[in-house]
C-alpha positions in Angstrom: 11.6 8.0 -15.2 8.4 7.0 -12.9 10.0 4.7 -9.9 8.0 3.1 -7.1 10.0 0.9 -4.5 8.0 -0.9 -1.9 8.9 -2.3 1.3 8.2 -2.8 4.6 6.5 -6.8 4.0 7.7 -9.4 5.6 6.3 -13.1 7.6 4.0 -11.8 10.7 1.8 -13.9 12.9 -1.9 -13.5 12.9 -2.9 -10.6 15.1 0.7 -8.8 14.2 1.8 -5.5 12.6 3.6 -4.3 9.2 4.4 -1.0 8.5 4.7 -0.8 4.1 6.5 2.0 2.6 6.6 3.2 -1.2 9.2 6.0 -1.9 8.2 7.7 -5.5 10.5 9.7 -8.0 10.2 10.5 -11.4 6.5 12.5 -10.9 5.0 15.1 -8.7 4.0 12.9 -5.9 2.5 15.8 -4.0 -0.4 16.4 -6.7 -1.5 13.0 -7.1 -4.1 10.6 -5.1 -2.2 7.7 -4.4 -3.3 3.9 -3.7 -2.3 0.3 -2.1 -3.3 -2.3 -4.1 -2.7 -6.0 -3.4 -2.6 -9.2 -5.2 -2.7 -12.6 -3.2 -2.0 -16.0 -5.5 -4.3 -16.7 -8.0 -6.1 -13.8 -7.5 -6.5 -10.6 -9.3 -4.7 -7.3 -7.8 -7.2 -5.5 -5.4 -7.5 -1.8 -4.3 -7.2 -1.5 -0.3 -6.2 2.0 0.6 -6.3 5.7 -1.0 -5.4 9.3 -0.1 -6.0 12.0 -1.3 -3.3 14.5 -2.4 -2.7 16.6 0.3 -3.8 13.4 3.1 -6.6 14.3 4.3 -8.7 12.1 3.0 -8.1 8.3 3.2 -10.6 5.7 1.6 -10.6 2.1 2.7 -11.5 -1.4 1.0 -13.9 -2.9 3.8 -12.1 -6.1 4.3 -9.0 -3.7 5.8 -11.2 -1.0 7.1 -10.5 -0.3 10.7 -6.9 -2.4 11.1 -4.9 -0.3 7.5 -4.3 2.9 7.8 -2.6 4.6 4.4 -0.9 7.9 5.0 2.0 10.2 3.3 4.3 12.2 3.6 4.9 14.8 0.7 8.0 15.9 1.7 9.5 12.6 1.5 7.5 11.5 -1.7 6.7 8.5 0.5 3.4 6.5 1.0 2.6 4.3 3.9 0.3 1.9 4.9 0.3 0.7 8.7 -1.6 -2.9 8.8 -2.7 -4.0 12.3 -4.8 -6.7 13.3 -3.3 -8.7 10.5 -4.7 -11.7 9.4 -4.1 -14.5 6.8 -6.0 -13.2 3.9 -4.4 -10.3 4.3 -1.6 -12.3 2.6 -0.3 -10.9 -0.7 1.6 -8.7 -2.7 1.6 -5.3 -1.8 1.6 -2.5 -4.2 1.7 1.2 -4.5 0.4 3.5 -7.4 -1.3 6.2 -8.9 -5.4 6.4 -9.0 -6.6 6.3 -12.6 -4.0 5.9 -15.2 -1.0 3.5 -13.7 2.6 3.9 -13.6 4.8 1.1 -14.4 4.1 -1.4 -11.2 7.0 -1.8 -8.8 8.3 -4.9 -7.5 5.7 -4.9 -4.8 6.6 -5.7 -1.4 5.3 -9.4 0.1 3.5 -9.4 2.9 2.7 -13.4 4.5 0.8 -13.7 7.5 0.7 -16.9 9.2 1.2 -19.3 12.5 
């Protein structure tokens, strides 16, 4: 069956780095565009990154535009997302999926920037 395993979060200072990971199975990650979507407290989940399928072609929410950068790796069925410049709003949940129709969510990975 569809499995998506985040990681990679973790407590960072303002200004600090994270490097998220989501390995795939149970699909043809190779064919698909994949997203990072986040969800801070009391908020609804968000779309910050895309790719396209072959990664070529990322697409960026502009509140992460220009410090996240999403990328893949086919061969590994993984998805990244480097996150620089971090800062505390960037503080959530972090999710990977599909575009359009969703698999079943992972556990999400937390990421909690702060001083």
């Amino acid at each position: 069956q569809v499995q998506l395993v985040e990681s990679g979060g973790g407590l960072v200072q303002p200004g600090g780095s994270l490097r998220l990971s989501c390995v795939a199975s149970g699909f043809t990650f190779s064919r698909l565009i994949m997203n990072w979507y986040r969800q801070a407290p009391g908020k609804e989940r968000e779309l910050v990154a895309s790719i396209s399928d072959d990664g070529t072609s990322p697409n960026y929410a502009v509140p992460v535009a220009g410090r996240f950068t999403i990328s893949r790796d086919n061969a590994k069925n993984t998805l990244y997302l480097q996150m620089n410049s971090l800062k505390a709003e960037d503080t959530a949940v972090y999710y990977c999926n599909r575009n359009g129709e969703f698999f079943p969510w992972g556990q999400g990975t937390q990421v909690t920037v702060s001083s």
